[in-house]
N, C-alpha and C positions, 0 to 999 in steps of 0.2 A: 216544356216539361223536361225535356232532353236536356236542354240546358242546367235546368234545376240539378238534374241528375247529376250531370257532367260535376257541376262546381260543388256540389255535398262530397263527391267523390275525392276530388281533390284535394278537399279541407279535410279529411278522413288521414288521407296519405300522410299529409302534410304533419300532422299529429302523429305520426304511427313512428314515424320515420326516425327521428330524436329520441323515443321511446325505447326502439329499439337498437338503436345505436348503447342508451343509458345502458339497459338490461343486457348486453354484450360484455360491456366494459366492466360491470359487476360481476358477472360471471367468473371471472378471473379471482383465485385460483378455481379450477374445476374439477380440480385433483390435487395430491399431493405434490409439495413443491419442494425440489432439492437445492441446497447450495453445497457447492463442490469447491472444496479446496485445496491447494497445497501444499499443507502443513499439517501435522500428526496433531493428536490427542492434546490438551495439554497446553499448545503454545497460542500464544497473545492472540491470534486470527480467532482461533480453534475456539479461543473463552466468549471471544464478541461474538462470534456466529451462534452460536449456541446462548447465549445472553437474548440476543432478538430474533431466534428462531422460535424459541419459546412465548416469545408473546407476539410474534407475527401466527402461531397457532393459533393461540386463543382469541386474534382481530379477526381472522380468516376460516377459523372452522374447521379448517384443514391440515393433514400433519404440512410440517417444515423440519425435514429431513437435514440433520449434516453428515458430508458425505466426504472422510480424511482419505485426501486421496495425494499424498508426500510424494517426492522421486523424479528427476531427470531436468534438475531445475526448473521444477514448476508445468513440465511439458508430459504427464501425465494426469495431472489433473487438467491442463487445457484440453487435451484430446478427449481427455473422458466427457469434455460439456461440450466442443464443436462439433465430435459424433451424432451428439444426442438429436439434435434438429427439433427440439423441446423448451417451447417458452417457459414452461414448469421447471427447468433444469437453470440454474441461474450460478456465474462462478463468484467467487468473493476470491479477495483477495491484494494485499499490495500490487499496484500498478506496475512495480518495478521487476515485477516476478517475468512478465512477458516483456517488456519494454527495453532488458537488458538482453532478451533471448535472440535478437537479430548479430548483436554482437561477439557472441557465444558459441554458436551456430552457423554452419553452411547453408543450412540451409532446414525451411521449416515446415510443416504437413497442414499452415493454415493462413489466412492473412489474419494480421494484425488488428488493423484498421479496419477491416471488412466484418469479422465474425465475432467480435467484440464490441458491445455498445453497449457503454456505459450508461450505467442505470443513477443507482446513489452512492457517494462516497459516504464511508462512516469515519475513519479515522486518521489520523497522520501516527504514522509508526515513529516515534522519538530514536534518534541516531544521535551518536556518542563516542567523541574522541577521547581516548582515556591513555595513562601511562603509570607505571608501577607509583607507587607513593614513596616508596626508598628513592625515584632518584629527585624528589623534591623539587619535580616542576609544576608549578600551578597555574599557567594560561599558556594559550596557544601562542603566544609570542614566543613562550620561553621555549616551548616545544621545538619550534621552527629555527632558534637561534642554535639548538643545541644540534639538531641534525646540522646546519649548515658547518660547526665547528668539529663535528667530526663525519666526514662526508664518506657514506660506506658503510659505515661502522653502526650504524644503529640498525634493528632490524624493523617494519612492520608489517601488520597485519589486518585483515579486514573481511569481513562477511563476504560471500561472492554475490556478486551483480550490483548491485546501487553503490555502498559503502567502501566497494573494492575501484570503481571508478572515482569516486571521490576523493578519498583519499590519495588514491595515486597521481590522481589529474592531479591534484592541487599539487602535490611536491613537485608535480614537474614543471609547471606555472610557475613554481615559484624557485626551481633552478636548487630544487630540494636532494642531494643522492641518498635514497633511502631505500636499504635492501627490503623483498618481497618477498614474506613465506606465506606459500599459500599453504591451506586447511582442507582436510576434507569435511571435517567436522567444527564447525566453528566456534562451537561449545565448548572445546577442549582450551580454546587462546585464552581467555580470560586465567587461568592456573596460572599456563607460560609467562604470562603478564605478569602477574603476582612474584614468580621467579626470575624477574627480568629476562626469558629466555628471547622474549618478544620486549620491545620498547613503545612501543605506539600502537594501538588495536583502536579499529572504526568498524563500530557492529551497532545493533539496537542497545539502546539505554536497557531496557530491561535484560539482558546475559548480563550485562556488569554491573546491574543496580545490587545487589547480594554481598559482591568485594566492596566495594565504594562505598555502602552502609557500613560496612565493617572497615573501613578505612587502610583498607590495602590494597586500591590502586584511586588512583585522582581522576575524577572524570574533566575534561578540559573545557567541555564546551559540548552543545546540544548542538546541530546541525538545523533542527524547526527553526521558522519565524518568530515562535515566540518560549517562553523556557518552559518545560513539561512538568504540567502539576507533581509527578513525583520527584521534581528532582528543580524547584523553586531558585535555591540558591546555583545551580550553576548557571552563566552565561550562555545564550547563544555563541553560534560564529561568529556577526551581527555586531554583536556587544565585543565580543572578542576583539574586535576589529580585520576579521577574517571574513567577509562578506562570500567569498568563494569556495567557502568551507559548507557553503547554507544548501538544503537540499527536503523539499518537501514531499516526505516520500509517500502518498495520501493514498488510501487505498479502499475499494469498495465492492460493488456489486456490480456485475457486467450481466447483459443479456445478450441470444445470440441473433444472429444478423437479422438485419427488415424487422426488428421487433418492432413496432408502432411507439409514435412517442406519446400519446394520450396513456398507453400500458406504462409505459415508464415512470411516465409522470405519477400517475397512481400509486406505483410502488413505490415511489420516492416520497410519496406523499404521508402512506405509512411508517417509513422506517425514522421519517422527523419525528412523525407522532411518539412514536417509542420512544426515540431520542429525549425529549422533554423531560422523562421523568428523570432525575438527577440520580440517581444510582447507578444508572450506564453512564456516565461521564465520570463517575467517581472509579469505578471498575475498569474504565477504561487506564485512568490514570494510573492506579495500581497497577499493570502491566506496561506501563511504558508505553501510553497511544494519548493520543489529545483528540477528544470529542472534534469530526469535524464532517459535518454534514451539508454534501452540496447535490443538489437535484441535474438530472443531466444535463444540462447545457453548460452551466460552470463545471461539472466534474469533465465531460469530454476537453473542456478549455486548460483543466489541472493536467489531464493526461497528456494531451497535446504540447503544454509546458514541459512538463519532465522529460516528454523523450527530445525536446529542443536541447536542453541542458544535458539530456544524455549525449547525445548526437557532438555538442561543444566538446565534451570532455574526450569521447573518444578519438578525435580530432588531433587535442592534445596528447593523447597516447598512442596514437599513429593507427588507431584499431578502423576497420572497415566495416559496416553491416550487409548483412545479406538481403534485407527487404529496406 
């Protein structure tokens, strides 16, 4: 009889146990959940986040807070989410925001690697060599042959952290002398451009998709693997025949340290769903982003890429990191 006992009990457990694992795992959210970002009101992050906050509300019950939190290269908004110690707290955002922050910095109040775990990627941000359209160059050869013909003498310019190593790296790979003005305000180059004050600007396709429909300044070439739905007819690098001009700057959802990957997994499982309906990939396109959706193990794998390719470039620019 004891025996009988014994083994009903077991097979009890046995059952309870998955159950409650299941009912755990649903549980999530159990509150409201924030995504913290980088970048103000308004810009490309700002419209996606708020695009699939709104209908990760209405999946989950729950609000989905966005929370613009701009300022100190991106290292305002990270503190505001590695404080938190809140799986509810989730950061979005270009990978490149922190990825370029070792080289930037002495030194940092988090690890990288540690308090960052990539959840879902949603997009690749479209990046964009461009040059005024008065001086009537149209591919990156002509670009490169012109700086080398007047060495010094050209100025450019670039978004800081991704687009500002890129471009630099490559001119100097490629034994380019090309004067540096930096921005505080990036927003401002595209004007200077238009007045040749600047000759070469490497920032997101969306700042210069506005000139560039209006046909006063050439955009040279997309830096993506493949050309961004708004902007069809230019070439990649790629195509260019610039392969080192190429940089996939893909950017997503991170959660904070030890988050369980069965939780990740779930989140990511969501945000594809949303993804499907073709209205976020169209919207995304209109800002200058190409729909690209990877669940964590391929996103940790994109992250890990880029800061390898960061790490090359800065090599090339003599630059050192601090983690």
């Amino acid at each position: 009889m004891l025996r009988l006992i014994s083994s009903v009990a077991f097979a009890l457990a046995a059952t309870v146990v998955p159950i409650c694992g299941a009912a755990a795992q649903q549980a999530y959210p159990s509150k409201a959940v924030r995504l913290i970002l980088p970048y103000g009101p308004a810009s490309a992050t700002d419209i996606t986040a708020r695009l699939f906050a709104d209908r990760l509300s209405q999946r989950w019950n729950k609000p989905v807070v966005v929370e613009n939190r701009p300022g100190g290269d991106g290292l305002v908004s990270l503190n505001a989410f590695v404080d938190t110690h809140d799986d509810h707290a989730l950061w979005y955002g270009p990978a490149g925001v922190f990825n370029v922050l070792p080289y930037n910095h002495d030194t940092l109040p988090f690890d990288l690697k540690r308090d960052l775990v990539p959840i879902v990627s949603i997009s690749e941000v479209v990046l964009a060599v461009s040059m005024p359209a008065t001086m009537n160059v149209d591919t990156v050869d002509g670009m490169v042959k012109l700086i080398r013909s007047q060495p010094g003498k050209l100025n450019g310019a670039a978004a800081q952290g991704i687009s500002d190593f890129l471009l630099f790296g490559f001119a100097k790979q490629k034994g380019l002398d090309l004067a540096r003005v930096p921005y505080r305000d990036i927003m401002q180059a595209p004007n200077d451009l238009v007045e040749s004050r600047i000759q070469i600007l490497a920032t997101s396709y969306a700042v210069v998709q506005p000139l560039a429909r209006g046909g006063r300044i050439k955009v040279l070439a997309v830096t993506s693997r493949q050309r961004a739905p708004s902007a069809p007819d230019v070439p990649t690098a790629i195509e260019a025949g610039y392969p080192d001009l190429t940089f996939a700057s893909i950017g997503g959802v991170f959660g904070p340290r030890d988050m369980p990957i069965a939780l990740r997994e779930s989140i990511a499982a969501e945000f594809k769903k949303i993804a499907e309906d073709p209205i976020i990939a169209k919207r995304l396109g209109d800002t200058g982003q190409i729909l690209t959706v990877l669940g964590p193990a391929e996103f940790a794998k994109n992250v890990e890429e880029q800061r390898d390719k960061l790490a090359g470039l800065a090599k090339v620019l003599g630059v050192k990191a601090t983690q």
